[in-house]
C-alpha positions in Angstrom: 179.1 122.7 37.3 177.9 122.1 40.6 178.6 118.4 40.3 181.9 118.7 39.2 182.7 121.4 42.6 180.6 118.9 44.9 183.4 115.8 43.9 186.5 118.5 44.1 185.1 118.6 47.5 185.8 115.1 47.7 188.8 114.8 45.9 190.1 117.4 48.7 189.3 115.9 51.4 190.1 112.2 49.9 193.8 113.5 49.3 194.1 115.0 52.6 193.0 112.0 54.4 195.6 110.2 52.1 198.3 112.5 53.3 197.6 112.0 56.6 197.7 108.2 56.2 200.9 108.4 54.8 202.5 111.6 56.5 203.1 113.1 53.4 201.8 117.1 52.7 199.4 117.1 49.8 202.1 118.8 47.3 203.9 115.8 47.6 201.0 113.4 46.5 200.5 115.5 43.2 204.0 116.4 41.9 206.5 117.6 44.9 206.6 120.2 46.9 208.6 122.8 44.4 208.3 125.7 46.5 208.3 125.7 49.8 206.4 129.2 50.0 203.9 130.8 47.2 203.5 134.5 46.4 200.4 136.3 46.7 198.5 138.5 45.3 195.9 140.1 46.6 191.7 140.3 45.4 190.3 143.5 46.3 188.9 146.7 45.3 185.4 145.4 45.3 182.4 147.7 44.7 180.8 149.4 47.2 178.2 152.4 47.8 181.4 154.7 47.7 183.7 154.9 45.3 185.9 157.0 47.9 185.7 153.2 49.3 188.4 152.4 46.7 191.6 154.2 47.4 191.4 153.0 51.4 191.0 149.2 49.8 193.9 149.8 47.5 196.4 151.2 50.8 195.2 148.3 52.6 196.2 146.3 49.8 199.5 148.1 49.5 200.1 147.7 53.0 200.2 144.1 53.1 203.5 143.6 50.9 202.3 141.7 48.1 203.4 141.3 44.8 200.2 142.8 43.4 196.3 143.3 43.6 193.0 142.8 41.2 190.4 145.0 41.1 187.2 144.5 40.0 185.8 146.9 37.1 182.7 145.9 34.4 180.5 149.0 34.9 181.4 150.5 31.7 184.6 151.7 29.9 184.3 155.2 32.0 184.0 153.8 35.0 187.1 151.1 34.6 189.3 153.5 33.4 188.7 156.0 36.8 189.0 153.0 39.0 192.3 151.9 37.7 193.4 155.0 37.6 192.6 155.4 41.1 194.8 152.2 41.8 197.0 152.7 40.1 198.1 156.0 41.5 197.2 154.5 45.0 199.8 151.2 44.0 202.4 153.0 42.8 204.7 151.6 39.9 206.6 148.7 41.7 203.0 146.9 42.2 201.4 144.9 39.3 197.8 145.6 38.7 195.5 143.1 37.5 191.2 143.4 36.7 188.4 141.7 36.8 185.3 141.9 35.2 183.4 138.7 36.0 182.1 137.9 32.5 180.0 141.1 32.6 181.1 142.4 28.9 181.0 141.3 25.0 183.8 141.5 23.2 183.5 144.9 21.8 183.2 146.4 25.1 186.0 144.3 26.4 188.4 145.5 23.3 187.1 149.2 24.1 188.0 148.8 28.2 191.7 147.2 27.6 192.7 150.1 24.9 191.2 152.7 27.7 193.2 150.9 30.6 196.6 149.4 28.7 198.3 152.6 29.6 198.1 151.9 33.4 200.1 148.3 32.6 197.7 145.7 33.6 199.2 142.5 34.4 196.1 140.9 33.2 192.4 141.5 32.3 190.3 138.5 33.5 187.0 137.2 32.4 186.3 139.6 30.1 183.5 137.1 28.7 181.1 134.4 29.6 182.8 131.3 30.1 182.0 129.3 27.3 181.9 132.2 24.8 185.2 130.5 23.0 184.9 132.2 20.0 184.5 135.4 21.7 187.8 135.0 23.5 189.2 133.9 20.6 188.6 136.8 18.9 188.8 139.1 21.4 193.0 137.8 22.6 193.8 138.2 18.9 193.1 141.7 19.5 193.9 142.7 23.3 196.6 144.9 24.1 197.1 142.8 27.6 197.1 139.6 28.5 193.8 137.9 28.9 193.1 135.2 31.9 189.9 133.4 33.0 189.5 129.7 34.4 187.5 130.0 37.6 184.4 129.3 35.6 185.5 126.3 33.7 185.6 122.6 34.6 187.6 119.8 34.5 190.2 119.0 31.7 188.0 119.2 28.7 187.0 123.3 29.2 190.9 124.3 29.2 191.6 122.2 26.0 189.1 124.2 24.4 190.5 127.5 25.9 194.0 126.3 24.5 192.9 125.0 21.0 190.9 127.8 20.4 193.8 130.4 21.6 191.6 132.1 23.9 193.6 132.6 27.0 197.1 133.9 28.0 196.8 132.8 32.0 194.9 130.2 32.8 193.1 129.9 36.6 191.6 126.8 38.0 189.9 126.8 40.7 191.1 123.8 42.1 187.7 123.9 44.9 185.8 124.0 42.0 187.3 122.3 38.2 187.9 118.6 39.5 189.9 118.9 42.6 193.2 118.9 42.8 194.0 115.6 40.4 192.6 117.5 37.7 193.9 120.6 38.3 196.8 119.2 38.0 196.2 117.3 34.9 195.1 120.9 33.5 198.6 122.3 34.4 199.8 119.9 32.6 198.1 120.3 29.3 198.6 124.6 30.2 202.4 124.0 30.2 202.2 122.2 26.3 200.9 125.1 25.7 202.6 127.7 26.9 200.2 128.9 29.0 200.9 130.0 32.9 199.0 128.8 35.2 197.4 131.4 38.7 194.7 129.7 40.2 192.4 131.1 41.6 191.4 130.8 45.3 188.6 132.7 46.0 186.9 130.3 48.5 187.2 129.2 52.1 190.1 128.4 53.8 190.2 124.6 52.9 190.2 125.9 49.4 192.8 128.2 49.6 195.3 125.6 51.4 194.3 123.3 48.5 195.9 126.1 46.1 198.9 126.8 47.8 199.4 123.3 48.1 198.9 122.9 44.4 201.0 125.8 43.6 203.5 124.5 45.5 203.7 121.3 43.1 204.1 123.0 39.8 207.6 122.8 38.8 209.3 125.7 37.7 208.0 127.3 34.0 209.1 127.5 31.7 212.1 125.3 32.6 214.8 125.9 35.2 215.1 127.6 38.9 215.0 130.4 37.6 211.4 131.8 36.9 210.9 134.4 34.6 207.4 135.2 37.1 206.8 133.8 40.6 204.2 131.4 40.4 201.4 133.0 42.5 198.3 132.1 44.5 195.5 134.2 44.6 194.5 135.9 48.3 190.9 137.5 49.1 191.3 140.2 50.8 187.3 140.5 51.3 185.3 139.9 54.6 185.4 135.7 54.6 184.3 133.8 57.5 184.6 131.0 55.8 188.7 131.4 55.3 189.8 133.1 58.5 187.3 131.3 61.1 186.6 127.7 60.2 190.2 126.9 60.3 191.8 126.7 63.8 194.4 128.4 62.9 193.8 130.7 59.3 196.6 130.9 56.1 198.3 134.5 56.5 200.5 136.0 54.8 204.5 136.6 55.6 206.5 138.9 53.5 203.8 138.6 50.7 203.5 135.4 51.1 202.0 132.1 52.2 204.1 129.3 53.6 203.8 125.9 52.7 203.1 123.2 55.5 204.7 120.3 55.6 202.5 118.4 57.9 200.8 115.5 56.7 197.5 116.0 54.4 196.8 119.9 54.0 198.4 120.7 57.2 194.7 122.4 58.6 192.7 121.4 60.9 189.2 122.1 61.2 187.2 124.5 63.9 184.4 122.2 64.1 182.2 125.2 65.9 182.6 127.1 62.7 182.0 125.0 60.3 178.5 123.7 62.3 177.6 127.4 62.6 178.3 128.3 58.9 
């Protein structure tokens, strides 16, 4: 693991420099710029002393005009159905919902928490299970009344084939900071679209990592097939405390109209706020 994220770090910054060389924004390097603006959706609901804390993070969240928000659950099967109920109420209907339980359940409490929470339509249910529990997964998709996504956990090419072949995932979310960098994330999309599977990655990092997502969002061609997409493709967006994403960058990704723009200048289009980084 830590390997593998120390040489995405590389891989980043080896493709930016590349870009830079050339002129060419880093979407163009790894497919073509396909979009010249990614949706978001928007991490939050995180736990705090207050559960009162919740509703304010979810009109925050609802505020912001994006297509959706994840909220984290995996205290028990009571306690996820109150907070999504809580959400959900707070999101209203014309907002998908998605969770998150950071691999803190089997698969029979899993099964139990997505029959409690189904009715409240949850886009997806992610890492319901440790990350190499394949056969968990699969047993537990063959069973779940939602889609289940996970990814963030796994690394390089090898740990999707086996969440393919093993059917244990509906959505699948590199994190392209962390599975290989963005050549193999991209070589992961590619074996998730033989499969059927869509692809979200996930983005919860700093601010180089997140303009390495939109980037590689911005490469993957439309899925299944034409312009016309049955689901945006969609970049995840922390909306946590992050000094890392909003202050090492001289001037942070934000969001416009729910989402985040594309740049075409050469490399990642960022530049660094060397002050930051030193102090971080």
């Amino acid at each position: 693991g830590p390997l593998v994220v120390a040489y995405s770090g590389l891989n980043i910054a080896m493709l930016d420099a590349l870009g830079k060389g050339l002129g060419l924004p880093v979407c163009k390097l790894i497919g073509g710029m396909a979009r010249r603006e990614v949706a978001a959706y928007a991490t939050g609901g995180h736990f705090t002393q207050r559960e009162t804390d919740l509703a304010q993070q979810m009109e925050a969240i609802r505020a912001m005009g994006v297509m959706g928000a994840k909220l984290k659950i995996g205290k028990g099967v009571v306690s996820d159905e109150a907070r999504v109920a809580t959400a959900r109420k707070v999101l209203g209907d014309d907002m998908f919902l998605a969770v998150d339980t950071n691999a803190n359940y089997t698969a029979d409490v899993a099964l139990e928490s997505m029959r409690r929470i189904a009715p409240y339509r949850i886009e997806w249910f992610e890492e319901p299970l440790k990350p190499h529990d394949y056969r968990g997964y699969t047993h537990l998709r063959s069973r779940a009344p939602m889609p289940i996504a996970t990814g963030e956990a796994h690394h390089m090419t090898f740990d999707f084939l086996r969440l393919l072949e093993n059917n244990c995932v509906d959505i699948a979310q590199p994190a392209v900071s962390a599975c290989g960098g963005l050549d193999e994330a991209r070589r992961i999309a590619e074996l998730c679209r033989l499969y059927s599977v869509r692809i979200v990655p996930a983005a919860w990092s700093s601010g180089v990592g997140l303009a390495a997502a939109v980037h590689f969002a911005a490469a993957l061609p439309p899925n299944p097939h034409s312009e016309i997409e049955p689901v945006p493709q969609l970049v995840e967006y922390d909306v946590g405390e992050n000094p890392l994403r909003d202050e090492i960058l001289t001037e942070p990704l934000r969001l416009q109209g729910g989402k985040i723009a594309v740049s075409e200048a050469p490399g990642l289009g960022i530049s660094l706020n060397e002050d930051a980084v030193r102090r971080y």
